[in-house]
C-alpha positions in Angstrom: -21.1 23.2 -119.0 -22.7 21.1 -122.0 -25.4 24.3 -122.6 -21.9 26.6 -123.0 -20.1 24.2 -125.1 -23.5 24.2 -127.7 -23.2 27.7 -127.9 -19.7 27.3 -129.5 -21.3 27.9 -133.4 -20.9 23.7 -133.7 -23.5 21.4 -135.2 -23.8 19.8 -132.2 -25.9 16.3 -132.6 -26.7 15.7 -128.7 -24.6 16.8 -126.0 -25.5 14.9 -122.3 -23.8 15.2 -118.8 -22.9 10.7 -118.6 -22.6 10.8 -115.2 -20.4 13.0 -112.6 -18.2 15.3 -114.3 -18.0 13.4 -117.5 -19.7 14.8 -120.6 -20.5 13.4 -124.4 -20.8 14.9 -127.2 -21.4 14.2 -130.7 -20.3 17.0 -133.5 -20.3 17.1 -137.0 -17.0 18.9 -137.7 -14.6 18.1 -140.4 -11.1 19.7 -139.3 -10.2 17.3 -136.4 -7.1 19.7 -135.3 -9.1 23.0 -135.7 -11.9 21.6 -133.5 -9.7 20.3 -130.9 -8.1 24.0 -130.5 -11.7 25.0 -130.1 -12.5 23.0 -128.1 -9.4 23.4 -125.8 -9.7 27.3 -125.9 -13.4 26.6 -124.6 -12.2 24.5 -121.4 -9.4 26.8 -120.7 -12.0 30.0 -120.7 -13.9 27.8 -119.1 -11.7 26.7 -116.0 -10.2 30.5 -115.5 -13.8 31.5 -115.0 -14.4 28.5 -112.8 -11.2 29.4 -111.0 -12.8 32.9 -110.3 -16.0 31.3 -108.5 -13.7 29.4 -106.7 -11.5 31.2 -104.8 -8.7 30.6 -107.0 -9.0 26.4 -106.9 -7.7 25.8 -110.3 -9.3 23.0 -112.2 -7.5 21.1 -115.4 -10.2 19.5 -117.6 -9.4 16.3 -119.6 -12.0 15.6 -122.5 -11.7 13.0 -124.7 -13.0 13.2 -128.6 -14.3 10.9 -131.0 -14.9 12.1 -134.4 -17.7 9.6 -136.3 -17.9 8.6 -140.1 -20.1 10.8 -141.9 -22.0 7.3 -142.1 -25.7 7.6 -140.6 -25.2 3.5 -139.0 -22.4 4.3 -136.8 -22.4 2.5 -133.5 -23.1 4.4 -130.3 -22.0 1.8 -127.9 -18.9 1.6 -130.1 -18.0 5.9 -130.1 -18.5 6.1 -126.4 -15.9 3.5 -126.0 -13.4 4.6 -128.1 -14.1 8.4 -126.5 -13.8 6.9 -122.8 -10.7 5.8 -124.3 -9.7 9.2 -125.6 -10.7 10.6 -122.4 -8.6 8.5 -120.1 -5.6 9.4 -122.0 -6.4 12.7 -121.7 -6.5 12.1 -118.1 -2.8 10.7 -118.0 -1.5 13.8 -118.7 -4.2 16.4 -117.4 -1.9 18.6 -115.0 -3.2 21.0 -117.4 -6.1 20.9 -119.6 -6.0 18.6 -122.0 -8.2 17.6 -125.3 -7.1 14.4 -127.1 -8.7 12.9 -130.3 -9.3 8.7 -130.6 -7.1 7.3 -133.0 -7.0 3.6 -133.4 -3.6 3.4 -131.8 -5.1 3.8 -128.4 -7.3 0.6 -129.0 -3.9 -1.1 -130.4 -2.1 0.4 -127.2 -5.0 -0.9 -124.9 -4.9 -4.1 -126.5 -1.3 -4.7 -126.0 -1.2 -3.7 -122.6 -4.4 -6.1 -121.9 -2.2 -8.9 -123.9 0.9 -8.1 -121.6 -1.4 -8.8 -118.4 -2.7 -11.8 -119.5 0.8 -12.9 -120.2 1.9 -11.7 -116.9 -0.8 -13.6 -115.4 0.4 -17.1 -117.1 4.2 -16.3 -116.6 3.6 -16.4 -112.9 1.8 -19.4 -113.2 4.7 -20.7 -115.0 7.3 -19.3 -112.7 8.2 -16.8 -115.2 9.4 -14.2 -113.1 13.1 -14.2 -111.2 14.1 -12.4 -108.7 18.1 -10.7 -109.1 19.7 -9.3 -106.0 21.3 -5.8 -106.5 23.8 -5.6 -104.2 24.0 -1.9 -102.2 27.0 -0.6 -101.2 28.0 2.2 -99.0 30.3 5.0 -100.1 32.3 5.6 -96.8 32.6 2.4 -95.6 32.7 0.3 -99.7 30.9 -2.2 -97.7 28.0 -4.3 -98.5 24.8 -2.6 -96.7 22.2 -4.3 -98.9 20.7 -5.5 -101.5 17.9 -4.4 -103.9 15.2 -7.2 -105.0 14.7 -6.8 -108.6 12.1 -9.1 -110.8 12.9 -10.2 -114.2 10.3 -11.8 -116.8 12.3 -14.4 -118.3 10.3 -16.3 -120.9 10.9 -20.0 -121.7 12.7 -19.4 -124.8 15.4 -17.6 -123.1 14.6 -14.3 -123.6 14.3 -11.4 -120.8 11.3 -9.0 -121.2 12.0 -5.3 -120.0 10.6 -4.0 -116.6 9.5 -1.5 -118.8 7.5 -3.4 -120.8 5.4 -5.1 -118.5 5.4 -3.1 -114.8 3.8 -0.3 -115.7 0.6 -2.4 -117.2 0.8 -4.2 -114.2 0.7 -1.5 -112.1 -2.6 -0.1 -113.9 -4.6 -3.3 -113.4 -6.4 -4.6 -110.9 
């Protein structure tokens, strides 16, 4: 896979298997949009003739891009983060191959999220969280049959944060 993708008429800097399935790459390329089509048309060539060795198992790729400053200091430890990052959101949405590019929203994104845990984690200290009783009832007889436990963040000021806000960063922590 990583000797195909340097034959793609890139300047490729280094280009390494990480571990497992997960590859890096570093590129000089200045048209982030026109290397991302690129790229994707690669992994989608790429996956239909993997599909053909296979038996017709058909793969979806996620990969992940970070594009670094023309600077010659950049941090390596830093652009392997931020492309994990990419990657993973890439990920979230690979029923089909997928190439996304870093942006700094994702680190603003990951931030929140890691600020809404940590929140979480107090409110339940602070018996944040109440639980509202959804009565069920059932259509032939208009009887009560039920109820469905719902949780509510209320914070001390009053205010009610969103299910939406906060479950599905819950969910995706440990």
């Amino acid at each position: 896979f990583a000797k195909e993708i340097e034959n793609l008429n890139l300047t490729v800097k280094c280009s390494s298997r990480v571990f497992s399935d997960k590859y890096m790459m570093l590129v000089s390329y200045s048209n982030a949009q026109e290397l991302k089509l690129i790229i994707k048309s690669f992994l989608e060539e790429f996956a239909v003739r993997e599909k053909a060795k296979t038996m017709g198992l058909s793969i979806a790729i996620a990969c992940g891009i970070y594009l670094i400053d023309k600077k010659d200091d950049f941090d390596l430890t830093s652009a392997l983060d931020n492309v994990n990052i990419a990657r993973k959101g890439a990920k979230e949405t690979a029923a089909k191959t997928t190439v996304v590019i870093y942006d700094e929203s994702m680190k603003q994104q990951i931030n929140h999220a890691i600020e809404i845990v940590n929140d979480a984690k107090k409110a339940l200290v602070n018996h944040e969280f109440v639980v509202y009783y959804q009565p069920k009832i059932g259509l032939k007889s208009s009887k009560l049959v039920g109820a469905e436990a719902l949780v509510r963040w209320k914070r001390p000021d009053g205010s009610l944060v969103p299910p939406s806000d906060f479950i599905p960063h819950l969910e995706k922590s440990e």
